[in-house]
Every structure is written in structure tokens, then in C-alpha cells.
N, C-alpha and C positions, 0 to 999 in steps of 0.2 A: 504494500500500500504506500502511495506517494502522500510523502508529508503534506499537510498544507502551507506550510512555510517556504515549500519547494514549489507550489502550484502557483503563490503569489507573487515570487521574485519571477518564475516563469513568464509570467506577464509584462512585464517590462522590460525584456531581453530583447532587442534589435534582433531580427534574420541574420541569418550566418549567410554571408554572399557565399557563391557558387563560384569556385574558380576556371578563370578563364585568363585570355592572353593579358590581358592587362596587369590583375591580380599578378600573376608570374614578372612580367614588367617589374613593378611598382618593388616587389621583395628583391628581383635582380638589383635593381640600380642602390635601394637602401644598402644591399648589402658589401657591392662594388665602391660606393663612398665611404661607409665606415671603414672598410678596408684599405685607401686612402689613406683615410685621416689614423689609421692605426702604424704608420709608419711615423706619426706625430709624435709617440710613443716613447717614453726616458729610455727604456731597453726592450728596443723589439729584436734583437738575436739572444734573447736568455733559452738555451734550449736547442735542438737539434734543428737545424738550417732548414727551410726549405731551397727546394736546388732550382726554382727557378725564379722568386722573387726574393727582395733585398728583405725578408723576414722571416723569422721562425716558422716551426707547424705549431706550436702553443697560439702564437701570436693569430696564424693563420686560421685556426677555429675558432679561436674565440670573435674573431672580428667577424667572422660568417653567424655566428649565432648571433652576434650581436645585433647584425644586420639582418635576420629574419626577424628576430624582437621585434626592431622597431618599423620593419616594411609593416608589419602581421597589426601593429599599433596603426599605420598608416591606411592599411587596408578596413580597418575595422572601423577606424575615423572617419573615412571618404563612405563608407556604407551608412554609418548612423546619421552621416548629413544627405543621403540620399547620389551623393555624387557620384557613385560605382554600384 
């Protein structure tokens, strides 16, 4: 049995968009800038090199997770204003 606590927040929860090319867009490019700007970074070689950019595999996943974080915030933002 579904709480009632859970029927009423229910309510108020914006649609989950449906991905499509954009959505994919929108998480690509957040995640290609914070990637960018993580070479910003006081020590981005702590850690075993990647062999084809000027920065770690540490440095190199965290800036991709970082950057679907904040696309997935983006995507979610442009859905609740109707824009996507």
C-alpha cells in the first residue's frame, strides 16, 4: 500500500521529459565545459595520467559526473519551465 505522504508529494512532481537529441545535447556540452574548466584545477595530474588529454583518469571522471549532474539539473530546469 502506497503511503499517503507519497500520493501527495506525487502531485506536485513535474513529468520526467523523455529523452531525445537534445536532452543528449544539452548533458554532452555540460559535461565537455566542466571538463574545460577542470583543467582550472590546483592539481589535475594527482593520479595515473590519462594518455590522451593534459589530465588524470580521477580528474577525468569526476568532471564527466560532474557534468551529467549538472546537464540532468539543466534538463530538469528547461522541462519544469516548459522549454524542453
Amino acid at each position: 500500500m502506497i503511503s499517503s505522504i507519497l500520493l501527495a508529494a506525487a502531485a506536485s512532481v513535474p513529468p520526467t521529459p523523455v529523452w531525445n537529441p537534445t536532452v543528449g545535447i544539452i548533458i554532452s556540452v555540460s559535461s565537455l565545459v566542466v571538463l574545460l574548466l577542470s583543467t582550472k584545477i590546483e592539481k589535475p595530474l594527482v593520479g595515473p595520467k590519462f594518455p590522451i588529454l593534459p589530465i588524470s583518469i580521477p580528474t577525468f571522471v569526476a568532471a564527466m559526473a560532474f557534468g551529467h549532474i549538472i546537464g540532468v539539473g539543466i534538463v530538469l530546469g528547461l522541462t519544469n519551465i516548459g522549454r524542453l
